[in-house]
N, C-alpha and C positions, 0 to 999 in steps of 0.2 A: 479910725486910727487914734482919736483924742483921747479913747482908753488908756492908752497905755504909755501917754508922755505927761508929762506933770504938766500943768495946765501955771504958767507969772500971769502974773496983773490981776486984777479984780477977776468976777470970776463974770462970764457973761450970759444974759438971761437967752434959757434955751440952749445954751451949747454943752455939746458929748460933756456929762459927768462918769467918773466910774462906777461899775458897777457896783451894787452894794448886797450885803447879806441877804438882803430881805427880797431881793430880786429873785437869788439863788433859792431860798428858800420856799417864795410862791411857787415858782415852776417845781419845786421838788412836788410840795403837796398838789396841785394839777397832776402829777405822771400819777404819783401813790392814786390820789381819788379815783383813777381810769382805771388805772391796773388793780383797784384791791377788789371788785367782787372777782373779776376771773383769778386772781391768786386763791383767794378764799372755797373757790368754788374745787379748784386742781387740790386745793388740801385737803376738802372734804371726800372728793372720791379716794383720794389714798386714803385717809382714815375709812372710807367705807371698805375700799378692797382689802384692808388690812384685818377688818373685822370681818369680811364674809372669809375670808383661808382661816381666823381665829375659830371661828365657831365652824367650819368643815371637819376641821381635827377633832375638835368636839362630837359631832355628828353630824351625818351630812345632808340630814334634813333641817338643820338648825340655818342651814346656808339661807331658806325660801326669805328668813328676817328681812335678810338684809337684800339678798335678788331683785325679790318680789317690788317693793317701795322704790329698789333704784331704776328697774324698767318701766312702774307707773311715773315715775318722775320723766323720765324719756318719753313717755308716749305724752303728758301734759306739754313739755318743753317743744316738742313735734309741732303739737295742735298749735298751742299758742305761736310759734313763728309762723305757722302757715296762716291764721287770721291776721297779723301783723305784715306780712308781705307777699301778696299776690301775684300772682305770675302776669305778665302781658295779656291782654287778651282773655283775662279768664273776667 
């Protein structure tokens, strides 16, 4: 509660200060650092699906480019969680 009433007298060692900019600003950069590969990641499949419909209208064998590299990406991303975390008992 000492947030938020103006603090008379000297000020005392260890007690409620308000908060300050640079509080607000660590915790900002902590969320951004968590959330930016999976933001980054949700941009780059829409940039990918946007290219695999660009290049269907193109032709629709032109599609395998971009298919192709995003289902090996899925089978890598597969493998690699399953050696990262093993079931019970296995």
């Amino acid at each position: 509660m000492g947030y938020y009433y103006e603090q008379r007298g000297p000020e005392r060692d260890g007690g409620d200060r308000r908060p300050g900019c640079l509080e607000t600003l660590l915790i900002i950069r902590v969320v951004f650092e968590i959330l930016a590969i999976p933001i980054a990641v949700l941009v780059l499949v829409f940039i990918d699906i946007g290219v695999t419909f660009w290049l269907f209208t193109l032709h629709p064998a032109l599609t395998l480019l971009t298919v192709v590299p995003s289902i090996g990406a899925l089978v890598w991303f597969s493998q690699w969680e399953r050696s990262r975390f093993r079931p019970p008992g296995a």
